[in-house]
VOZAMAR-106475 format. One record per residue: x negated, y, z of N, C-alpha, C, O in turn. Coordinates in steps of 0.1 Angstrom, whole numbers, plus 5000, padded with zeros to 4 digits. Each point is the difference from the previous one (the first is absolute). Last residue first. Layout:
REM residues N
XYZXYZXYZXYZ;...
//
This chain:
REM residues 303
877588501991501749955004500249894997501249965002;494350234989501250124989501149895005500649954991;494250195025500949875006501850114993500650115002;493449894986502050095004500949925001500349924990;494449885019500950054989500950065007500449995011;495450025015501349964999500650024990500450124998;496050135018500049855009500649914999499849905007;498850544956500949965010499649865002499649914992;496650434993501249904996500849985013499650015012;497350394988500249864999500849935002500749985011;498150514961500349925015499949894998500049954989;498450314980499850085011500749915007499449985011;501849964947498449954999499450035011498849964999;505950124995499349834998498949965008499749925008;502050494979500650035012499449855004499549975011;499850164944499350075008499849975014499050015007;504449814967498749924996499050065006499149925005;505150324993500049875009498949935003499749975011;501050404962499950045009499849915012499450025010;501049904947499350055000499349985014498949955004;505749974978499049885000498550045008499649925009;503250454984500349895010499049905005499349995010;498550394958501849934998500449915019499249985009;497350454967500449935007501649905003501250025004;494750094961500950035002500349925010499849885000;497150154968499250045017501850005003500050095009;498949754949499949875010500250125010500149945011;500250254948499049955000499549895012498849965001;505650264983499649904992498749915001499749884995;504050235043499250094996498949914988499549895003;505050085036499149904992499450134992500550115002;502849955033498650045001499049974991498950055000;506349705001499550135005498450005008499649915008;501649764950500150025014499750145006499050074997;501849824951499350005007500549975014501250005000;501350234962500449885004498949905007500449885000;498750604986501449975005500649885001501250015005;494050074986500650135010501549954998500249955012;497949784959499549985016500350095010500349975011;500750084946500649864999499750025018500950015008;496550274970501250045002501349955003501150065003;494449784989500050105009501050005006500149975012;500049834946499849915009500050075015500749965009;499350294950501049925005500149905011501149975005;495250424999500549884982501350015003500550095007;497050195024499450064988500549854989499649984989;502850365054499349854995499450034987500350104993;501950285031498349975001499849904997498849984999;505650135005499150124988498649965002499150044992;503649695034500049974989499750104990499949974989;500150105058499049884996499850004984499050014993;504450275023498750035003498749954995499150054993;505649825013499950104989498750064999499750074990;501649645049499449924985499850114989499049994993;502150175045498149944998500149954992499250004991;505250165014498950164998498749905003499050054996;504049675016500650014985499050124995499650004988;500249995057499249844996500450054987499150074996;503350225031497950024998499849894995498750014998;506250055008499450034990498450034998499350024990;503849905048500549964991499549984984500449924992;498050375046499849895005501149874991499849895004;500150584991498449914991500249875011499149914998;505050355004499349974986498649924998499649924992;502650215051500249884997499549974983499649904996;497750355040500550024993501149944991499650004988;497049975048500749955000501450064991501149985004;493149964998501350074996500949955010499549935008;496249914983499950115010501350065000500350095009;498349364980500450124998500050105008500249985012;496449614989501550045007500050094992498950044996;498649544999499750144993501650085002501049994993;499249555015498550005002499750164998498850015002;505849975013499249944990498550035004499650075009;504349825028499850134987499249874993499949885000;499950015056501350044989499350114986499150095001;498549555031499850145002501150004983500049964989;500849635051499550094984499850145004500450065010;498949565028501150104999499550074987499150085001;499349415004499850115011500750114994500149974988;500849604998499149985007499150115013499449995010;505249774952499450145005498549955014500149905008;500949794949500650075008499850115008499050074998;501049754949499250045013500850005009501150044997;499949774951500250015013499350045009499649905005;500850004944499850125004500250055016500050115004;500049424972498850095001499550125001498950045000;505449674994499150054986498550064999499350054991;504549755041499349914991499350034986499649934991;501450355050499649895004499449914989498849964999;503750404988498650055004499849895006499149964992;505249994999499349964988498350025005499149924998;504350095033499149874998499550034989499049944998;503650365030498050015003499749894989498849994997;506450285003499149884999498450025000499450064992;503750334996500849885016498949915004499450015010;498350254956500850045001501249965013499850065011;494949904974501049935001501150105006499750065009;495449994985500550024989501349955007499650045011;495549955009501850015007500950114989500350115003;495049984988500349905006501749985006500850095002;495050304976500949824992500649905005500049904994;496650355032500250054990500949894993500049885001;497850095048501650044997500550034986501250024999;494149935013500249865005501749994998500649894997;497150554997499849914993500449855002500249934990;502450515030498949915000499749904989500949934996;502850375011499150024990498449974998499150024991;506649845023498550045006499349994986500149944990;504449915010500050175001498750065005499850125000;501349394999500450104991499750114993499750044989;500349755053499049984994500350034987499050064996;504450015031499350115004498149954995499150075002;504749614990499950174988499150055009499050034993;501349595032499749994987499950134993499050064996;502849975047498449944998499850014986499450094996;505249985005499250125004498249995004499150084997;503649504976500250065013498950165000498950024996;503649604966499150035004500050125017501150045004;500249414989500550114993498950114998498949965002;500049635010500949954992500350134994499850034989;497949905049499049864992500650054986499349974990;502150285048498950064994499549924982499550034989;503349875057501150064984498750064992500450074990;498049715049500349894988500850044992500249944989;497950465041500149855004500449914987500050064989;499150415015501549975007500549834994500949944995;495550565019500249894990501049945007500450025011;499750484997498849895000500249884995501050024992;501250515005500349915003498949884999499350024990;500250444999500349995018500449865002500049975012;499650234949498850005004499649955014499149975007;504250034944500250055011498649955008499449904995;503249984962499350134997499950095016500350125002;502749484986498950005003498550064999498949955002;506150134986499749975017498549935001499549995012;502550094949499850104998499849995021499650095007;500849544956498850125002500050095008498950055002;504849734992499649955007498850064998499650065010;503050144960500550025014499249905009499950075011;499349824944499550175006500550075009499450105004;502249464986498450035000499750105003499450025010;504849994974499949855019498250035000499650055010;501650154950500850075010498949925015499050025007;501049774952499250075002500150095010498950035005;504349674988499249965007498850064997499149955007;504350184971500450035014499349935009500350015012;498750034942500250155006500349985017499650075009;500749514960498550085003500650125011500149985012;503949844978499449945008498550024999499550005012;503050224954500250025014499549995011499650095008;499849694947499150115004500950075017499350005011;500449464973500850164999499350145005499550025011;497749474979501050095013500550124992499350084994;498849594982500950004999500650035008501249975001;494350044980500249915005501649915004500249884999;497850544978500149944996500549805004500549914993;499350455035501150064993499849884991500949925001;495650145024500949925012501150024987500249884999;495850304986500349844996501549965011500649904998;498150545003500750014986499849785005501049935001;497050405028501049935006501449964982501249984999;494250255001499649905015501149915000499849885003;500050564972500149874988499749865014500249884997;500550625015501149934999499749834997500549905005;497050495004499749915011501249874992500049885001;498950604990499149904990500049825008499349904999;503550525010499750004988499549924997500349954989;500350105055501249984993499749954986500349894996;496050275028500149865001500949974995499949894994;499550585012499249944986500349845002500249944989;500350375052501150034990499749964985500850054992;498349755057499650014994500850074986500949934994;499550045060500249914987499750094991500450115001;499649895052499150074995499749944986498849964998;503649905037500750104991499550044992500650054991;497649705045500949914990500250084993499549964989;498650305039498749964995501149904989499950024987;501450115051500650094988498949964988500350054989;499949765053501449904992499650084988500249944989;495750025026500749995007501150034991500050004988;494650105014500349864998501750005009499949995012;496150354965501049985011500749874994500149964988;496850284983499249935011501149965012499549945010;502050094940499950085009499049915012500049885001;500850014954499550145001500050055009499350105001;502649484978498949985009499350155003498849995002;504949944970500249985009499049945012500449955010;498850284944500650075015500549965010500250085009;498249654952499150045013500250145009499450045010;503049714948500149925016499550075006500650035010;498550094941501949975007500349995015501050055005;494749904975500350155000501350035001500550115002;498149434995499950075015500050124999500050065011;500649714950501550005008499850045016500950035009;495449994956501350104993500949925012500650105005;495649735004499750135005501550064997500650075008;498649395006499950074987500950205003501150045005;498549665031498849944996500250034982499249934993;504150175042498250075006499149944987498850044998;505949894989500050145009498850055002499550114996;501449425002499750074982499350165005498850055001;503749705032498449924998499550114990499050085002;505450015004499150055015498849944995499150084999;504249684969499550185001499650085007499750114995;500649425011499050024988500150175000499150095001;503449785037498849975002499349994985498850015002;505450034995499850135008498649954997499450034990;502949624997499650154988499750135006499850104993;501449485037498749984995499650104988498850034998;504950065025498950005010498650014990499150084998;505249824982499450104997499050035014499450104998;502049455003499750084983499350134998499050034994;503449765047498449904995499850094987498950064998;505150115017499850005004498149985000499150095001;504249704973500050154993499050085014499150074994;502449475009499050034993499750134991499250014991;504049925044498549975005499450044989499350105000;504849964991499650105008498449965001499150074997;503549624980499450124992499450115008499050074995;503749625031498349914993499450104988498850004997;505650055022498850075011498649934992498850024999;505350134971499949895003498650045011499150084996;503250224975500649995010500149875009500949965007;497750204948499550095003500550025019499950105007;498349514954501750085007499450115008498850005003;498549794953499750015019501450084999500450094993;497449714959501050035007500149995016500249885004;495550144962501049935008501050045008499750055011;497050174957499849844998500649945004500149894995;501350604990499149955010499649844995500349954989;501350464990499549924989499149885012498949954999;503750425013500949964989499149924996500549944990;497250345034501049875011500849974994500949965007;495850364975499449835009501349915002500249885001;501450544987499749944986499649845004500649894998;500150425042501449924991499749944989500549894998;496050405020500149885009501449894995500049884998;499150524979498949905001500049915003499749894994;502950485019500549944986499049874995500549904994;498350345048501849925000499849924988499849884998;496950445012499649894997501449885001500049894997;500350635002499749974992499449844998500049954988;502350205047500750024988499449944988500549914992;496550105049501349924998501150024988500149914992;496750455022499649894989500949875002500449954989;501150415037500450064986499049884991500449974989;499649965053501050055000500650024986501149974996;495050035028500249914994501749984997500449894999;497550515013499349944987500849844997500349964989;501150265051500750114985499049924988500549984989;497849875053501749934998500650104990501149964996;494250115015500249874990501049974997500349944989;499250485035499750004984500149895000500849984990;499450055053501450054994499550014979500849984991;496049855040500949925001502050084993501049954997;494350285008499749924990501149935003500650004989;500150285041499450114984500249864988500749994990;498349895057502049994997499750104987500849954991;494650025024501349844994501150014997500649944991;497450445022498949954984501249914999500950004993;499750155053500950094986499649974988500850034991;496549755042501349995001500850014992500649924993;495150255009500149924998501649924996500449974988;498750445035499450024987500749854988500850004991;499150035061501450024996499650044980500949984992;497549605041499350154997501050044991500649924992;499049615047500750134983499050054998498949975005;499249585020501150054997500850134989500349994988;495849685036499550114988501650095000500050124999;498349605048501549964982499250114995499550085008;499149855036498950014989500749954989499649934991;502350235060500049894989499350064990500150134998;500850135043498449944999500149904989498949964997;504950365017499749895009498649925002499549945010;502650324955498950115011500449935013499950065011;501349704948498750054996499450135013498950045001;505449725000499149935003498250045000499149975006;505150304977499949985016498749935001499050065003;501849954953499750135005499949995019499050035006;502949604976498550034991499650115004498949995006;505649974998499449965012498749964995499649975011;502750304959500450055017499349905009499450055009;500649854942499050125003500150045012498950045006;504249644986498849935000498850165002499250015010;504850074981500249925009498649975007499550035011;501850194947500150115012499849875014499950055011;500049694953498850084998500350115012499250015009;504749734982499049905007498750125001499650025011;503850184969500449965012499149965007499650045010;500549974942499450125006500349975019499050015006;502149654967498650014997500150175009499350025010;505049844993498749905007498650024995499149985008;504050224960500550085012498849945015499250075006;501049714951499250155001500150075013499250065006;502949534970499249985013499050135001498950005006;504949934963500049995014499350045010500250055010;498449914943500250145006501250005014500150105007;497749514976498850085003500550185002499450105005;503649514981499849955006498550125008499950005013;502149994944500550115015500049955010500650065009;496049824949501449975010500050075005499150075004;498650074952499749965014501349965007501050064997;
//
């Protein structure tokens, strides 16, 4: 991980006592922010202090890896020319957004992801709220940039720049923000994200950048205020099961499949997918949500 993210520790806790203070004010002012809950809270910074000791220690282990890719790259990139920056920049956005895409829409890497959707509160600490299993399995997303011929340094530290700009739009109070919307991603956007409405399932994948979801079809915009969590909230806040209840259903599922194929489907299926069709997936959930309202007046106007 860059030290670029253990700088910025000191500001992540800072901004959250911050934000919890006037959220809290606002909320016995009459504001309808969903805002803290101190349970909650302590889950995230719980789960946010285990990713940076986790990832921490899987970095070591994917270093050596990543050096082999990048001894055998395809093209020599300076490692101090600004036109490498951009396209190092364009690059791993776009490997963020297959691994965020991947994340919801195949089950083994969302039993990685989905504590970060665990809490029904929507706010800074909520960013923190990382994932201690994603280190582990998240790496292979960003192996072609190496092959490509960015230095691994330069990954790490624009994975950094990413996961620090993530981390200000995990907020509730802020409203949309006009034509920087068309391009980057914005607190509107994630906070669709982060909804567990059907019309919100799977969407606004994009890491800095809104455009891949624009041009890939994963784009909504926000349209009325998300109901935050999972379709099927957890009762805990325990940081173990909340790191670990998905990896405990597959282990589940899979003493009960009855081929290979089953078993194929319980773990690399879509989260909810189930062998006999009743399963509730996204897609699912969408087509239902279809078939009850009426069409829009207007294609989505994507900028």
């Amino acid at each position: 991980m860059s030290s670029l993210i253990y700088f910025a520790i000191p500001a992540f806790l800072v901004t959250v006592l911050l934000e919890a203070f006037f959220v809290t004010k606002a909320q016995r002012e009459g504001s309808p922010l969903v805002g803290y809950e101190v349970k909650d809270t302590f889950a995230s910074l719980t789960m946010g202090v285990g990713n940076v000791v986790i990832s921490a220690v899987t970095k070591l282990a994917w270093i050596p890896l990543w050096w082999v890719i990048y001894e055998h790259r395809l093209f020599e990139l300076p490692v101090d020319a600004w036109w490498v920056f951009v396209l190092l920049f364009v690059a791993e956005d776009f490997c963020y957004y297959v691994f965020h895409r991947t994340s919801h829409e195949v089950r083994f890497f969302w039993a990685a992801h989905v504590n970060h959707h665990s809490s029904q509160h929507y706010n800074l600490s909520t960013a923190l709220r990382q994932s201690w299993t994603g280190p582990i399995v998240g790496g292979i997303f960003w192996l072609p940039l190496l092959w490509l011929g960015f230095h691994p340094a330069l990954v790490l530290m624009q994975q950094a720049i990413s996961l620090l700009y993530q981390y200000w739009i995990h907020v509730e109070w802020l409203g949309k923000l006009g034509p920087f919307e068309w391009i980057f991603n914005t607190p509107s956007h994630h906070r669709v994200h982060h909804g567990s409405d059907p019309r919100y399932l799977d969407r606004n994948h994009g890491g800095i950048l809104i455009v891949w979801d624009r041009l890939f079809g994963t784009f909504e915009a926000e349209r009325q205020t998300p109901t935050y969590g999972l379709t099927k909230n957890l009762e805990s806040f325990h940081p173990v099961t909340i790191a670990f209840h998905e990896w405990a259903a597959i282990g589940r599922d899979l003493r009960s499949a009855r081929s290979l194929r089953e078993a194929l489907g319980v773990v690399f299926g879509p989260p909810g997918w189930r062998a006999d069709g009743t399963g509730e997936t996204s897609a699912v959930m969408r087509a239902k949500l279809a078939a009850v309202s009426r069409p829009e007046s207007a294609p989505l106007q994507t900028g």
